[in-house]
Each structure stands twice: as structure tokens, then as C-alpha cells.
Steps between C-alpha positions, in 0.01 A plus 500: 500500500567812313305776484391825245703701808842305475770670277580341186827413598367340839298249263785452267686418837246300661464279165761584196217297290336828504658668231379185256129631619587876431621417192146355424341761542734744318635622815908500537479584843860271518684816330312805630673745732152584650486115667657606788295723612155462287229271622329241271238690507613824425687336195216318378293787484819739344495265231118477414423187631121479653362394851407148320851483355687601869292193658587270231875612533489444869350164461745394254776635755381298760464214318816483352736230581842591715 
């Protein structure tokens, strides 16, 4: 399951159909230096995106297919 605490790059490991759902949502968390060491979280909210938006996001994550 990934979480708003995981690292970027831990949820592009964990499922490399991640980026597709970054990309979505205007994120490209695939290319940023920061995804080593920035949670979702902390990215989501560097780059605007709402409470509402982070859960969606994580949802999406989740449900996307390895």
C-alpha cells in the first residue's frame, strides 16, 4: 500500500505505473531530484495540490495496476 509518508521514488519503485498517475495530475515526480528524499506529501503540497487532491492522488496510486 503506499502511503502520503513514502518517498516519491519508493512509489515509483514499488509501482513504475506511478509516474503515468503523476503525470495526471501535473506532477513529474519521475524527473525531480527532490524524489529521493521528498515525501508524497510534502510534494503534493510544494506544488499546490489540496488535502482533497493528496487523497485522490493516493487513491489513484493505490489503485494503479503493476
Amino acid at each position: 500500500m503506499i502511503k502520503a509518508t513514502m518517498t516519491i521514488h519508493e512509489i515509483i519503485l514499488k509501482n513504475p505505473q506511478a509516474i503515468e498517475v503523476f503525470s495526471s495530475f501535473g506532477l513529474s515526480c519521475g524527473v525531480c531530484e527532490l524524489g529521493s528524499v521528498e515525501t508524497l506529501e510534502e510534494g503534493a503540497r510544494g506544488h499546490g495540490l489540496t488535502q482533497d487532491e493528496l487523497a485522490t492522488l493516493l487513491k489513484q496510486l493505490n489503485s494503479a495496476k503493476i
